[in-house]
C-alpha positions in Angstrom: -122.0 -35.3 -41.4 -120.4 -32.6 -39.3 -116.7 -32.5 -37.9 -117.0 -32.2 -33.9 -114.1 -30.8 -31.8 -112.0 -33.4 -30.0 -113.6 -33.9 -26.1 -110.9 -31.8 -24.9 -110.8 -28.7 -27.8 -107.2 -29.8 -28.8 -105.9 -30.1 -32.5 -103.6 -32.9 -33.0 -101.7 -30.6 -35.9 -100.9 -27.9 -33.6 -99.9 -30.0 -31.0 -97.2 -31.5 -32.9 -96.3 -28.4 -34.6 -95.5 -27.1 -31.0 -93.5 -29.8 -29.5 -91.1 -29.7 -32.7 -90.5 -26.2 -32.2 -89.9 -26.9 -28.2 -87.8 -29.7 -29.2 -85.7 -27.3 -31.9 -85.1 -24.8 -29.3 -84.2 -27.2 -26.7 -81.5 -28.3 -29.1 -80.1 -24.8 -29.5 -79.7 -24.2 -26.3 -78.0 -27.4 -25.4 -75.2 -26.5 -28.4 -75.2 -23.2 -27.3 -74.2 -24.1 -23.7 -71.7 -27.1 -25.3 -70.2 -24.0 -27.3 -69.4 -21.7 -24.3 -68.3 -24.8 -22.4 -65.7 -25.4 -25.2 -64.6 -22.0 -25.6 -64.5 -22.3 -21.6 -62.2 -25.0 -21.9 -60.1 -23.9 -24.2 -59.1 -20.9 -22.2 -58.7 -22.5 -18.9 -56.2 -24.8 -20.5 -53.3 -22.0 -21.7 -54.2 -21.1 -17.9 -53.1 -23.7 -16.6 -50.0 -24.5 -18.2 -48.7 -21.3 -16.8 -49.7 -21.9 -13.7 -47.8 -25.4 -13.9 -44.6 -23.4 -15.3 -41.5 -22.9 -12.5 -41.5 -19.4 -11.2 -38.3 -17.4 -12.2 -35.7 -17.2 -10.4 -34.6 -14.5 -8.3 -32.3 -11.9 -9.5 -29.0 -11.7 -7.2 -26.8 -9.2 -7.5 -23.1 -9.3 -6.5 -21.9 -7.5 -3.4 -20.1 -4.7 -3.7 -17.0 -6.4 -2.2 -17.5 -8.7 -5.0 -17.6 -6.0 -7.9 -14.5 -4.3 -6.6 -12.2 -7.4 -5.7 -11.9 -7.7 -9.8 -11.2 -4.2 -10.6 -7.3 -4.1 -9.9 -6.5 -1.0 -8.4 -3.2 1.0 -8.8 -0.5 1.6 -6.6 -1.3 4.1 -4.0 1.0 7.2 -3.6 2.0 7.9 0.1 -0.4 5.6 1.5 1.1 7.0 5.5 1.6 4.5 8.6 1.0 6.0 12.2 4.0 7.0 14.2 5.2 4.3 16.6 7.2 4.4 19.6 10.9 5.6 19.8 13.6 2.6 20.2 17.2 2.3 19.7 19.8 -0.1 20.8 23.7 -0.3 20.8 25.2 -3.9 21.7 28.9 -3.7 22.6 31.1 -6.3 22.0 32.9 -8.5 24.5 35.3 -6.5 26.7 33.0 -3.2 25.2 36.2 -2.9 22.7 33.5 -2.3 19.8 29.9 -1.0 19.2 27.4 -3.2 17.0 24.1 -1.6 15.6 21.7 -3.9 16.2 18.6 -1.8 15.4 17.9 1.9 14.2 16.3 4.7 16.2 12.8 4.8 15.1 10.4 8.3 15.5 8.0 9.1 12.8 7.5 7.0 10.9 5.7 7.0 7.1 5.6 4.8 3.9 3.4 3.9 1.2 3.6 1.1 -1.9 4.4 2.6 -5.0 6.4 6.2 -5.9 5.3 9.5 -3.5 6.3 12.5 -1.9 5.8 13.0 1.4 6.2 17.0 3.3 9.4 16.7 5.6 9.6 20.1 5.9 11.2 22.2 8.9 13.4 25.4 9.5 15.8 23.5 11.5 18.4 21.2 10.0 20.1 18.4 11.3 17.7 15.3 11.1 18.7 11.4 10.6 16.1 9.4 7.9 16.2 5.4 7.8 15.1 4.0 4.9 13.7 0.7 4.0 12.4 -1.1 0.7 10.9 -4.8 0.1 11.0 -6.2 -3.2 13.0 -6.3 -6.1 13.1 -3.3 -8.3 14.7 0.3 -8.4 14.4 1.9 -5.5 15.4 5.8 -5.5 15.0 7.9 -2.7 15.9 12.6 -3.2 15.7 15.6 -1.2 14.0 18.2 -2.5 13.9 21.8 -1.3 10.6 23.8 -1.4 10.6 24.7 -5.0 11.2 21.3 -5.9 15.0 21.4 -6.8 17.1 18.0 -6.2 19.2 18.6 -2.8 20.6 15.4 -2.1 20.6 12.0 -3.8 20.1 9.5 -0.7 19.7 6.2 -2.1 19.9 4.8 -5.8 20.0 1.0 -5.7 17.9 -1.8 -6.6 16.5 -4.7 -3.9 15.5 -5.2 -0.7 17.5 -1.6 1.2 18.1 -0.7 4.9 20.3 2.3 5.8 20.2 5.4 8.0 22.0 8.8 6.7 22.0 12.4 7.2 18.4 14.5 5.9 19.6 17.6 5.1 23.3 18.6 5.4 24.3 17.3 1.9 23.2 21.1 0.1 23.1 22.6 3.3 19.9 23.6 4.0 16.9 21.9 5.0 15.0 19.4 3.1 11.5 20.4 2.3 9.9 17.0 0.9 11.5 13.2 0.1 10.6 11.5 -3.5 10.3 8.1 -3.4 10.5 6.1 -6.5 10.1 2.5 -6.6 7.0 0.3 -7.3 7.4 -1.6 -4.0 6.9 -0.9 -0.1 9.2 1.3 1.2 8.9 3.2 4.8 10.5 6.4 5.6 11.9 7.2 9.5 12.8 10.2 10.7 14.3 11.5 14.1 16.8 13.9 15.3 19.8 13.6 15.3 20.1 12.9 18.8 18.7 9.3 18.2 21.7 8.3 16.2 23.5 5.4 18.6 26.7 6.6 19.5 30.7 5.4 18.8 31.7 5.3 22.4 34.9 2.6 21.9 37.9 2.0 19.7 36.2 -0.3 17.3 33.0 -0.2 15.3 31.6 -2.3 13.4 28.2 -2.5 11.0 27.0 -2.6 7.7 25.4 -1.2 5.0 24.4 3.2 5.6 24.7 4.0 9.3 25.4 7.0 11.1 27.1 7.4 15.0 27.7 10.2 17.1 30.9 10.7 18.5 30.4 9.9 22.8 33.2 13.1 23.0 34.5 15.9 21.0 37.3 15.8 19.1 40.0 18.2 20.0 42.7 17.3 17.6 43.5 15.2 14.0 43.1 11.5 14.8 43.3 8.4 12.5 40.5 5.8 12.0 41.0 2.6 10.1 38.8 2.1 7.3 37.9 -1.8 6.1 35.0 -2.4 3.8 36.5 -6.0 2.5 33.5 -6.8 0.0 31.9 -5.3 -3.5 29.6 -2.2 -4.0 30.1 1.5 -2.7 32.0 2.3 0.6 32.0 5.7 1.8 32.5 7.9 4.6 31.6 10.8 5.4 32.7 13.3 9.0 30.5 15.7 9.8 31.3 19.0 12.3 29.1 20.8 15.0 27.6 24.2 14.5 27.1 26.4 17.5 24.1 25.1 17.6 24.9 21.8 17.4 23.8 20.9 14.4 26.2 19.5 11.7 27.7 21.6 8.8 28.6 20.4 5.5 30.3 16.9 5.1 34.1 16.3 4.6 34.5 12.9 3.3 38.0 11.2 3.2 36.6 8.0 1.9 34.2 7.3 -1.3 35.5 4.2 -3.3 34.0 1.0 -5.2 34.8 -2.2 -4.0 37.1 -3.6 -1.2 39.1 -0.7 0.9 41.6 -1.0 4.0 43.1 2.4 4.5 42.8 5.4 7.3 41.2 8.9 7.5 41.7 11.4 9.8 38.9 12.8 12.1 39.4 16.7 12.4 38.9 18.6 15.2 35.3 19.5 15.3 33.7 16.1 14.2 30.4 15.3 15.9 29.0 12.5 13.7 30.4 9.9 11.3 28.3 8.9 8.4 29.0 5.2 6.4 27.2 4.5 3.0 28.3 1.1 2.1 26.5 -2.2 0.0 28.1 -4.7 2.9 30.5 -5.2 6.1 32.2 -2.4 7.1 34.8 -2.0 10.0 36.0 1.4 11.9 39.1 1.6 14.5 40.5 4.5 16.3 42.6 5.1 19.2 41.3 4.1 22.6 
């Protein structure tokens, strides 16, 4: 008997060899895509922990205020002030028997924290310089002429300082500059001589370094008082006109430590009278 062909030409072993090799490749695919997706998932993960991290913050810098507020910086040398207005005032006693400095003439005016040297120089001589210092410490205070040279040692003391004294007629020429030494403020004033506050009674009375012109010129030898009644250095110091008004070299009757009650005479020819003292001082001549 002979084998026919199914009704519809198909062999059942082919069939099935077929749908095992669909169903194999079917299964590859699927663990193919399950591998991607994996490796998928494992990337995106790292991804978004970073993502879920904080941002850094911002770097700030300090201002430059900031910087240089903790760098100390040293003393300046001659640090200079404007000029300010001229003033001077002279308050008399009762009955105008005696004439009280109650402020010094003030002109140009300079000063600085810390030791300088500032240009004061000029052709003419004849110039008054008040002097002031703030703080404890040495405070030194030298002419110099214009190759440097020491004319005149003005002030040498230590502590807070006020006085007003003669620029230049110490050597006898005119200052060129003014050292300053001290670590503290100071301020240096200078005017003309003109500005000095004048002696225009019997009795005067001040303290510490001062300088007066005389309201007349003296004609002949005449006797002042002298009373300096407490510590430190009391001196006095006369000096003349020039032709040109200007005043020559010092005499000085009085230079002494300590308490002093004595006289001097003022010679004929005195135009200005000159105190360095540490305290109370007292001056008397004849009406």
């Amino acid at each position: 008997m002979t084998d026919e062909p199914s009704p519809h030409g198909r062999n059942p072993a082919v069939l099935a060899v077929l749908t095992g090799t669909v169903a194999v490749f079917v299964v590859g695919v699927v663990a193919l895509y399950l591998a991607f997706a994996a490796d998928d998932g494992a990337s995106a993960a790292p991804r978004a922990i970073r993502a879920s991290q904080p941002a850094p913050a911002p770097l700030v810098l300090p201002s430059a205020s900031t910087v240089f507020a903790s760098v100390a910086s040293p003393n300046p040398t001659a640090t200079f002030i404007e000029p300010v207005d001229p003033a001077a005032t002279t308050s008399p006693s009762p009955g105008g028997t005696a004439v009280t400095l109650s402020a010094d003439p003030i002109g140009r005016r300079e000063g600085g924290n810390g030791s300088g040297t500032l240009s004061v120089a000029t052709e003419v001589a004849g110039r008054l310089v008040t002097l002031t210092h703030t703080g404890p410490g040495r405070f030194t205070a030298v002419t110099l002429d214009r190759q440097g040279v020491e004319l005149d040692r003005l002030v040498s003391t230590t502590g807070d300082y006020r006085g007003t004294m003669m620029l230049d007629v110490e050597s006898g020429e005119p200052a060129a500059s003014l050292r300053i030494e001290t670590d503290r403020v100071w301020t240096a004033t200078i005017t003309s001589l003109t500005a000095a506050p004048v002696w225009n009674g019997p009795v005067l009375r001040g303290s510490g370094t001062r300088v007066f012109r005389l309201d007349r010129r003296v004609s002949r030898s005449t006797v002042v008082h002298a009373v300096h009644p407490g510590a430190g250095t009391f001196s006095v110091r006369v000096h003349g006109r020039s032709r040109s008004t200007y005043p020559d070299k010092p005499e000085v009757p009085v230079d002494t430590e300590g308490a002093y009650s004595g006289d001097f005479r003022l010679q004929p020819g005195s135009g200005w009278v000159e105190i360095r003292a540490d305290g109370d001082w007292t001056l008397t001549r004849p009406a």
